[in-house]
NUSE-74062 format. One record per residue: x, y, z of N, C-alpha, C, O in turn. Coordinates in steps of 0.2 Angstrom, whole numbers, plus 5000, padded with zeros to 4 digits. Example, Ala and Ser with C-alpha at 12.3 -4.5 7.8 and 13.67 -1.06 7.14 Angstrom:
BEGIN
506649725039506249785039506649845039507149835042/506449895035506849955036506450005039506750065040/
// end
This chain:
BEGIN
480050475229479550465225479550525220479650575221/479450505213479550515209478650595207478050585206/478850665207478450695206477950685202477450695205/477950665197477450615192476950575194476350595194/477350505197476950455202476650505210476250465213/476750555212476550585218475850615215475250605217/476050645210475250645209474650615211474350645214/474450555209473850505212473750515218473150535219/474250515223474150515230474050585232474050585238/473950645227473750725229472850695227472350715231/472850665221472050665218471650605223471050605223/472150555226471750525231471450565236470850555238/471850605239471750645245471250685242470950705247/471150715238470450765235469950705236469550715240/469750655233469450565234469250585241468750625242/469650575247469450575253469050655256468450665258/469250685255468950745256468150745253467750775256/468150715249467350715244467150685247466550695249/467350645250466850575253466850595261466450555264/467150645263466950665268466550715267466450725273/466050755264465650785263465450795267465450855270/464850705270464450705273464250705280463750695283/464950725283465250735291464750805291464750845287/464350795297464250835299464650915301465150925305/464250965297464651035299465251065293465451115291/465450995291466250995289466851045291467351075288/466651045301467251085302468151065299468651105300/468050995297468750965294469151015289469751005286/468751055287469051085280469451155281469951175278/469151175286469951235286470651215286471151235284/470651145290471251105289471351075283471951055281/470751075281471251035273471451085270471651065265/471351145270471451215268472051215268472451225264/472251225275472951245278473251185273473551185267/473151125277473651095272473651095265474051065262/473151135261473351145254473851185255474351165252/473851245259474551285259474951245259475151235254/475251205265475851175268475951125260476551135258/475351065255475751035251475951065246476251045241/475451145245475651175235476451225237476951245234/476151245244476851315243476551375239476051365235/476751435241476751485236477451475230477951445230/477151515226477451545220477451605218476951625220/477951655215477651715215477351725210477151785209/477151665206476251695200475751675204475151695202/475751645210475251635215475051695216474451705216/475751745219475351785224475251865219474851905221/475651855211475351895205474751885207474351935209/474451805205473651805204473151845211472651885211/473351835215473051855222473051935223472651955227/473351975218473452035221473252055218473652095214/472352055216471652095212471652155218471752145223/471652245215471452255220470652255223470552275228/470152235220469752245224469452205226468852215229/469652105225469952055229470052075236469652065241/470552105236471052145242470452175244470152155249/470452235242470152285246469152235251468852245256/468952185245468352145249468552085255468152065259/469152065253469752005259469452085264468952095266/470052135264470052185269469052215272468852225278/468852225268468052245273467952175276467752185282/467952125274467552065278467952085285467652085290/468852085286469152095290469052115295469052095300/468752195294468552275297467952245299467852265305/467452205296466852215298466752175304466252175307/467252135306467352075313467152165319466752175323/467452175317467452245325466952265327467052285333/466452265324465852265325465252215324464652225325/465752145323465052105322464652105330464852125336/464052065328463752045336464251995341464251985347/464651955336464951915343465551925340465651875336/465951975341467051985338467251915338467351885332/467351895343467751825345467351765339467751725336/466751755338466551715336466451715329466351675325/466551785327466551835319467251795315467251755310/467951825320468451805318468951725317469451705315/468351685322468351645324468451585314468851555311/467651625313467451625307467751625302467851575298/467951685302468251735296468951685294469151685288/469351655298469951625300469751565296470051565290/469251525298469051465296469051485287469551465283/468651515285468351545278469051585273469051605267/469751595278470151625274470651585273471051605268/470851515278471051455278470851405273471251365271/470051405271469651355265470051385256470451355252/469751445257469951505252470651505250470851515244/471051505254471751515253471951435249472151435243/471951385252472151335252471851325243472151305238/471051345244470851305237471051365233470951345227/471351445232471651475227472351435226472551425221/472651405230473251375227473151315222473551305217/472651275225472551205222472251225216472451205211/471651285214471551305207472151325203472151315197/472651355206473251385202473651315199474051315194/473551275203474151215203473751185197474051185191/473051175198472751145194472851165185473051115180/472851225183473151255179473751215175473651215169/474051185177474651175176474751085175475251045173/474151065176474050985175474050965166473951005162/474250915167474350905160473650855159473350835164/473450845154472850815151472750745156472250725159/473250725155473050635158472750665167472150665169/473250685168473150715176472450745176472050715179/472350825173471550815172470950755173470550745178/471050725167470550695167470550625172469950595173/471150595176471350575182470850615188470750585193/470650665187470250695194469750705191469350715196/469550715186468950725182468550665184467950675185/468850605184468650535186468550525193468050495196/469150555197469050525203468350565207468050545211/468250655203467650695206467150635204466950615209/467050615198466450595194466350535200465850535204/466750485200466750425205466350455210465750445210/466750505216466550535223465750555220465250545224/465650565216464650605215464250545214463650535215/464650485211464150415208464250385220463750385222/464550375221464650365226464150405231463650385234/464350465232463650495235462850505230462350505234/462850505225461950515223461950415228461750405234/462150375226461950305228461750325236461250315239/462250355239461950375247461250385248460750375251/461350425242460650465243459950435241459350445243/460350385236459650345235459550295237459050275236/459950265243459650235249459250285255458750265259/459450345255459050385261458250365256457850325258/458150385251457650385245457050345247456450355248/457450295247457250205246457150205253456650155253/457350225261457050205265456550255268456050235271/456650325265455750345266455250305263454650315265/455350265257454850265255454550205258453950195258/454950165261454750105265454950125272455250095277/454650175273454750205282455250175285455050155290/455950145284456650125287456650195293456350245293/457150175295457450215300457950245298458150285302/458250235293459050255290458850325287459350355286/458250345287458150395284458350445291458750495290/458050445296458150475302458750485305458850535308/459150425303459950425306460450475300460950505301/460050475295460650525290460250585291460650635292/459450605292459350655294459550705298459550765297/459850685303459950695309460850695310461150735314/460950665308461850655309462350685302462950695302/462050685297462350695291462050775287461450795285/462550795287462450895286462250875279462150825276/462050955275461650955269462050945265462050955258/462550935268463150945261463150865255463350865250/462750825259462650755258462150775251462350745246/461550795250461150835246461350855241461250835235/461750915243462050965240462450955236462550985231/462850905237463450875234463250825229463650815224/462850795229462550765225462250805219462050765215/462050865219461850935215462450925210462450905205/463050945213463650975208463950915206464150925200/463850865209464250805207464050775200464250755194/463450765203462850775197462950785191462850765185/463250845193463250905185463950875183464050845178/464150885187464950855184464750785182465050765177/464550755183464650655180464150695173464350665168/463750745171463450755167463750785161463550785155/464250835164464750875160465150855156465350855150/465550825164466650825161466750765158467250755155/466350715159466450625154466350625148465850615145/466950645144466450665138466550585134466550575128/466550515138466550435136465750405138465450355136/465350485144464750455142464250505137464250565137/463950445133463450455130462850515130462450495134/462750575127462050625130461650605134461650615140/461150535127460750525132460850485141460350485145/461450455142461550415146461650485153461450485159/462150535149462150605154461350645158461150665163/461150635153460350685155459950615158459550635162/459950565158459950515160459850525167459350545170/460650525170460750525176460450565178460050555183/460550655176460150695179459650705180459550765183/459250655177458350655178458350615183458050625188/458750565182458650525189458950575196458450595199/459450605198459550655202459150695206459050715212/458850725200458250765199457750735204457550755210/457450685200456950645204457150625212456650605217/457850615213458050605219457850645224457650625229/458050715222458050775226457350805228457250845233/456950775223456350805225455850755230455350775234/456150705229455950615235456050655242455550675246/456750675243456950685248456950745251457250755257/456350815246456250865249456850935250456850985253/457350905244457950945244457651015238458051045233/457451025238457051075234457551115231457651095225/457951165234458651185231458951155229459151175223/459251095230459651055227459351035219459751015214/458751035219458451015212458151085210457751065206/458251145210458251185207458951225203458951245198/459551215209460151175205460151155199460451185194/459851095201460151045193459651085188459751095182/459151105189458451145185458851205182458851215176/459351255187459351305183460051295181460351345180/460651235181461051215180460951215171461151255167/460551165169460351135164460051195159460251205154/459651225162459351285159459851335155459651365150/460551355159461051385158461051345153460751365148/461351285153461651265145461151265140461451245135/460751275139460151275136459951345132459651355126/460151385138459851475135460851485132460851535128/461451455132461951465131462251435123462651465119/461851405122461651355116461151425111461251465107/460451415115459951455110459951555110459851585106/460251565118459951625117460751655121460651685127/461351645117462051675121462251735121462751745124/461851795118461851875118461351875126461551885132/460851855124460451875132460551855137460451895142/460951765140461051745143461751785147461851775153/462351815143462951855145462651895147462851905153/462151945145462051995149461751995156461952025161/461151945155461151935161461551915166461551935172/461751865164462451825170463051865172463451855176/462951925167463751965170463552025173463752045179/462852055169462652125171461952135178461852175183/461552075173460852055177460752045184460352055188/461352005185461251955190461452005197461152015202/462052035195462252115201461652165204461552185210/461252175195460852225199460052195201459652235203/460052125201459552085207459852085211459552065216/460352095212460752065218460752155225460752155232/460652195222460752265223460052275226459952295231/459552265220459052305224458552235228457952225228/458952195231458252135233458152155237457652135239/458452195242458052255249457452245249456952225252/457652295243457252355240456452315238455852325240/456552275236455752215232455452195238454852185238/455852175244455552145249455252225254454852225259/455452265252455352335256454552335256454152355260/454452315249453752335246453352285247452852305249/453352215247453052175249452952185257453252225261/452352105261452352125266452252045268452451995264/451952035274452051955277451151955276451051895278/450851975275450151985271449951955264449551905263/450451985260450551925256450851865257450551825254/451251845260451651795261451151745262451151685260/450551765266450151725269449751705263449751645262/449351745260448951735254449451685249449151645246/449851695249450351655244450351565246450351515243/450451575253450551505256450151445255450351385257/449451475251449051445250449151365245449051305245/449551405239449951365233450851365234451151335230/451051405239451551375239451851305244451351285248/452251285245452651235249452951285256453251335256/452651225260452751275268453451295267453551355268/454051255264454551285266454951355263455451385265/454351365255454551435253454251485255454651535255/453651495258453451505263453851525268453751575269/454151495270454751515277455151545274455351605276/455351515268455951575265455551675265455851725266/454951645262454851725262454851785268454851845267/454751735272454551755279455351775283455351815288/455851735281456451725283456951805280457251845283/456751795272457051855269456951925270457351975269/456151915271455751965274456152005281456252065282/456251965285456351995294457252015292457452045296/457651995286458351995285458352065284458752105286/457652095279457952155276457652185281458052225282/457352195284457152245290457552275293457552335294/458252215296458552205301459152255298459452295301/459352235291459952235286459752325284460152355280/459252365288459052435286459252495290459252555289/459552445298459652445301460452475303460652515307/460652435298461552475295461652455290462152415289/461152505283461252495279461752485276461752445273/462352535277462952535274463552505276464052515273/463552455283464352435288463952375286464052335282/463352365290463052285290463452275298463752315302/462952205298463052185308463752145307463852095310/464252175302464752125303464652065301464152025301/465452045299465551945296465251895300465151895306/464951865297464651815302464151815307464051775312/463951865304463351905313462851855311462651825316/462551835303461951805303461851765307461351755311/462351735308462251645311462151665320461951625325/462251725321462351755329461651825330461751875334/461151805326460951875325460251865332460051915336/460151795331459751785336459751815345459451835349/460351815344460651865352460451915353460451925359/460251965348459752045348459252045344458952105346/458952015340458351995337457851945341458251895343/457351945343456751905345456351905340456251945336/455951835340455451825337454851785338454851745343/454451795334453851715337453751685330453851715324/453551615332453451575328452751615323452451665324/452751575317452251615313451751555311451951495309/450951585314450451515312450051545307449751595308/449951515301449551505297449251465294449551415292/448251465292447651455294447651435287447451485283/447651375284447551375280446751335276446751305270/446151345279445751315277445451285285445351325289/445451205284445551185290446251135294446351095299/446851175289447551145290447751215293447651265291/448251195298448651235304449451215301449651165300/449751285299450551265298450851325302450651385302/451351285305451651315311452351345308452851305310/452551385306453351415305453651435309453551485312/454451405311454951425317454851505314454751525309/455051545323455051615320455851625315456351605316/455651665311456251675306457051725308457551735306/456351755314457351785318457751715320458351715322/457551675320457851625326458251595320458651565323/458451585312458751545309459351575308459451635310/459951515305460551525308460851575301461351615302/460651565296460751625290460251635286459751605288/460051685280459751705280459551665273458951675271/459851615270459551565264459451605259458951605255/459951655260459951695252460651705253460851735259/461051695249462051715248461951805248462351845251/461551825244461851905244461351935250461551985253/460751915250460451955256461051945264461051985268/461351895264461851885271462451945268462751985271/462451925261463051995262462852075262463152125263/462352065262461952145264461752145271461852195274/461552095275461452095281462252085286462252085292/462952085281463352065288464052145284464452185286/463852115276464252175277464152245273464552285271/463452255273463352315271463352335264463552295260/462952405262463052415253463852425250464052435244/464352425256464752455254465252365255465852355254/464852325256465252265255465052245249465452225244/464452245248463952225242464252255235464452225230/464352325235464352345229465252325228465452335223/465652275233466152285230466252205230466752175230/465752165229465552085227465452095222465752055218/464852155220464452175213465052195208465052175202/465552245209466052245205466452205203466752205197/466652155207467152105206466852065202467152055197/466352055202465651995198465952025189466252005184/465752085190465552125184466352125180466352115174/466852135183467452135180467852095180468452105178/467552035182467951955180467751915175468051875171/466851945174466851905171466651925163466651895158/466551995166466852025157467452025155467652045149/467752005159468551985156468551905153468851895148/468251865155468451795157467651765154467751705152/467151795153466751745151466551725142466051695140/467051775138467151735134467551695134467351655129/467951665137468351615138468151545142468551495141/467651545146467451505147466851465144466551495139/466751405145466351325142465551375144465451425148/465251335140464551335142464251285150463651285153/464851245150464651215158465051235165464851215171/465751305161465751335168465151375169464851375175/464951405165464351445166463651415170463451445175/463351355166462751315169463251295178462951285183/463851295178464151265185463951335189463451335193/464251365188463951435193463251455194463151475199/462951455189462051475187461751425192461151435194/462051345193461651285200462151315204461851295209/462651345206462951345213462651415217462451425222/462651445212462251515214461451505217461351505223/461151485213460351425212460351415221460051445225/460751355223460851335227460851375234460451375239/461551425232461551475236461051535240461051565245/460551545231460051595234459651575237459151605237/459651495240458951465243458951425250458451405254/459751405249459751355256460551355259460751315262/460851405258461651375261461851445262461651505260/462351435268462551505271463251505267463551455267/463351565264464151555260464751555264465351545262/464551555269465251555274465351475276465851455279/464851425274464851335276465451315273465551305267/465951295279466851275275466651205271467051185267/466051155271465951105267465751145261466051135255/465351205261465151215254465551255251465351255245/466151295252466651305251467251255248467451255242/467451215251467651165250467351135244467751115241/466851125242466551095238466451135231466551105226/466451175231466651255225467351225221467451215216/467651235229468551215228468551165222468651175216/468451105226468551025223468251055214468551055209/467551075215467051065206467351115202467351115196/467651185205467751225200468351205193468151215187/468951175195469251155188468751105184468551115178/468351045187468050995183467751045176467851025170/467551105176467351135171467551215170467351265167/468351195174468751255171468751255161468351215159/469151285157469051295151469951275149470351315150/469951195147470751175145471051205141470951205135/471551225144471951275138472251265133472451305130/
// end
């Protein structure tokens, strides 16, 4: 078979993987990782690209911090799975590079397909709460977030990279999206597409301020959010409860018990992977609040499996001294690179991030995996 015609059959197999999403867990995907290894191969501009050092030097602390997590075996267990997705999807970004136009926009299509494909799932789950079906219950319960979430990015992509649809027919879909995610309580996933949209909006009207803060801003929120919750207390959280939605409410309460814990070793962190195993030396109690004559009851917030913030887990597992070398990486990639990118890589990152700071553990090989798959759809063609 002719390299050319093999093609398809590389972009069909990314097709299956997308539509696996909604497998629970997506433990499948370390495997599709490896096998990106075994079908791209290295090259030696592959392993040029790979040898940032302070890439390297952040690969090596998550390594070191296994030794110390709360459960080693179950850390590196992890760490394995997470360096297996990563590996795999830097080779298929590198390969990507190198496609020629038709071939692009050949996956550009097949991504956009997999996202039209999934929002319909979702707008059956939709459509059976609203007529109390059971279908809602069966996807609740057997089908991971990735089903949701995926429909965020996909989203963005059917709204970006088509450039044979129409504006209006684009912002179209994403209103409808929108409205999807909020039917079904996916609050992240619809602040997502909010602050996706927003990004291209402030990139267009306001691109001296929106750079600064995307390259500079966003590091030193990321730095002191400790420190903001240090001074806050669960006193508020309560008084706030009143107007907010129980489940921000939980977040506040969840982020709150992380930095406590994260003060704890401020500077190693409890190790890779410790969030999801923290409950082993942490106890907690459910939290009840009084609101009028309405009772809302909140799981205790030691008991969840991450902490629903992407940098608070990295302060909580790998310490300031992981953080600050996340925070430089940020800083010097993308002062290099973010003149060069589209105003829809930008809006891509500004919803995955979104996403990230409210409902997903960074380490979930489906949402890893899903990074992989959307990151060319709005790479910048050469």
């Amino acid at each position: 078979m002719h390299s050319q015609n093999y093609w398809p059959y590389k972009i069909l197999v990314f097709l299956v993987v997308f539509l696996c999403l909604p497998l629970p867990h997506g433990n499948i995907y370390p495997f599709v990782g490896l096998a990106g290894v075994c079908l791209f191969q290295f090259r030696k501009q592959d392993l040029y690209n790979i040898t940032n050092p302070l890439l390297i030097l952040f690969i090596a602390w998550c390594a070191i911090s296994t030794l110390w997590a709360v459960d080693p075996p179950k850390a590196l267990y992890m760490y394995a799975k997470v360096t297996a997705v990563m590996l795999g999807g830097w080779l298929w970004l590198n390969r990507y590079n190198n496609f020629n136009p038709h071939l692009r926009q050949q996956f550009q299509h097949t991504v956009s397909t997999a996202g039209l494909l999934l929002a319909m799932c979702l707008g059956i789950f939709a459509i059976s709460l609203e007529y109390g079906w059971q279908l809602h219950t069966v996807i609740d319960q057997q089908v991971s977030q990735a089903l949701i979430h995926g429909c965020v990015a996909c989203g963005l992509a059917i709204w970006m990279s088509l450039h044979h649809f129409k504006k209006w027919v684009q912002a179209g879909i994403l209103i409808l999206l929108f409205l999807i995610m909020r039917r079904c309580s996916s609050d992240a996933a619809a602040l997502g597409i909010l602050l996706g949209s927003g990004t291209l909006i402030m990139h267009k009207a306001l691109p001296r301020f929106l750079r600064v803060m995307f390259i500079y801003g966003m590091p030193v929120v990321w730095g002191i959010l400790p420190f903001i919750f240090r001074i806050l207390s669960p006193e508020q959280y309560i008084q706030w409860s009143a107007t907010l939605d129980p489940s921000y409410t939980h977040r506040l309460f969840i982020w709150h018990s992380v930095t406590k814990q994260l003060f704890e070793r401020f500077w190693t962190g409890f190790g890779f992977g410790s969030s999801r195993y923290r409950f082993l030396v942490v106890n907690g109690d459910d939290i009840i609040i009084l609101n009028g004559s309405e009772k809302i009851v909140l799981s205790s917030p030691e008991m969840c499996l991450h902490p629903h913030n992407f940098m608070l887990q990295l302060w909580l597992e790998l310490g300031a001294i992981g953080v600050a070398l996340a925070c430089i990486m940020w800083i010097v990639y993308w002062h290099n690179y973010y003149a060069k990118s589209t105003s829809y890589t930008i809006a891509f990152w500004g919803s995955a991030l979104c996403v990230a700071a409210t409902g997903i553990s960074i380490w979930q090989s489906w949402w890893l995996i899903l990074l992989v798959v959307l990151v060319p759809v709005y790479k910048r063609t050469p």
